[in-house]
C-alpha positions in Angstrom: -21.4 -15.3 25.2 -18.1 -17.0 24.7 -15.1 -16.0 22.1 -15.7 -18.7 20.0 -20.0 -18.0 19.8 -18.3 -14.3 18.5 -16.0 -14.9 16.3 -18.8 -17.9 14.3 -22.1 -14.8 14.3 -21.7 -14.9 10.4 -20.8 -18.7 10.4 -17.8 -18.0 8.8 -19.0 -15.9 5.7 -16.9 -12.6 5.3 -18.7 -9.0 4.2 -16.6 -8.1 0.8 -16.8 -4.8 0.2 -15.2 -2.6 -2.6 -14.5 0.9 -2.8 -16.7 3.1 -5.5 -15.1 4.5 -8.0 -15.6 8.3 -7.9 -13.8 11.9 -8.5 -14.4 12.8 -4.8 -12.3 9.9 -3.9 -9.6 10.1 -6.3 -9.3 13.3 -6.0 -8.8 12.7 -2.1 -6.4 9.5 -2.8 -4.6 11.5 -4.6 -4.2 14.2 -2.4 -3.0 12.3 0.9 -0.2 11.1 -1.5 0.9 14.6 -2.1 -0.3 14.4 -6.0 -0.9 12.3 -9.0 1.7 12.1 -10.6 2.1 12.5 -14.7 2.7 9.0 -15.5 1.8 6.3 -13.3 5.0 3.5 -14.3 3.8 0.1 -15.5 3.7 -2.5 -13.2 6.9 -5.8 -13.5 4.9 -8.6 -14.7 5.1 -11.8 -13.2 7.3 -13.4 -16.0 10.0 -10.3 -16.2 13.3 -11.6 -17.1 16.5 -11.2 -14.8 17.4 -8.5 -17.7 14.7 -6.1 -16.9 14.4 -6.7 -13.4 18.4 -5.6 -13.3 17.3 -2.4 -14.2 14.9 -1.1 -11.0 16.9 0.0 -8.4 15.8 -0.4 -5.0 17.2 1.9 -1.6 16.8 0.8 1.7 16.3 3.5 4.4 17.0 3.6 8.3 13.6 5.5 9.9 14.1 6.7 13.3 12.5 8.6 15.7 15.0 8.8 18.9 16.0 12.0 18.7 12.3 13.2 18.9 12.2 13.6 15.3 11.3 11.5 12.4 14.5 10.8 10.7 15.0 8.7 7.3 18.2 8.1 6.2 19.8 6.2 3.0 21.7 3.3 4.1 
C-alpha cells in the first residue's frame, strides 16, 4: 500500500472530536497549570482600540538550557 492509498483511507473526512466537559477533568486541567486562579481576565476582543491595547504589557524571555539547567530570563 502506497502513501498516498494512506493518507486518502477516510477519503478526506476528518474525526472531530471534543473534550467532555467534567469535574474530573477540570479539576486535572487545573492542576497541571499549578491552580485556577480567582479570576480568569477577560479576553481583548477583536475590535479593541489602540487605547486599551496600550495598557497589556507584554515581556519577552530568553529560555535556555546550556548550562544543563532550564534557565528563563527577562530580556
Amino acid at each position: 500500500m502506497t502513501d498516498a492509498i494512506k493518507f486518502d483511507e477516510k477519503k478526506g473526512k476528518a474525526e472531530v472530536r471534543f473534550p467532555k466537559e467534567n469535574e474530573e477533568h477540570d479539576a486535572q486541567f487545573w492542576a497541571i497549570l499549578g491552580g485556577k486562579p480567582a479570576k480568569i481576565n477577560a479576553a481583548v476582543p477583536d475590535d479593541a482600540t489602540q487605547e486599551d491595547i496600550s495598557e497589556l504589557t507584554a515581556n519577552l524571555y530568553h529560555i535556555s538550557n546550556e548550562t544543563g539547567k532550564l534557565m528563563c530570563n527577562l530580556v
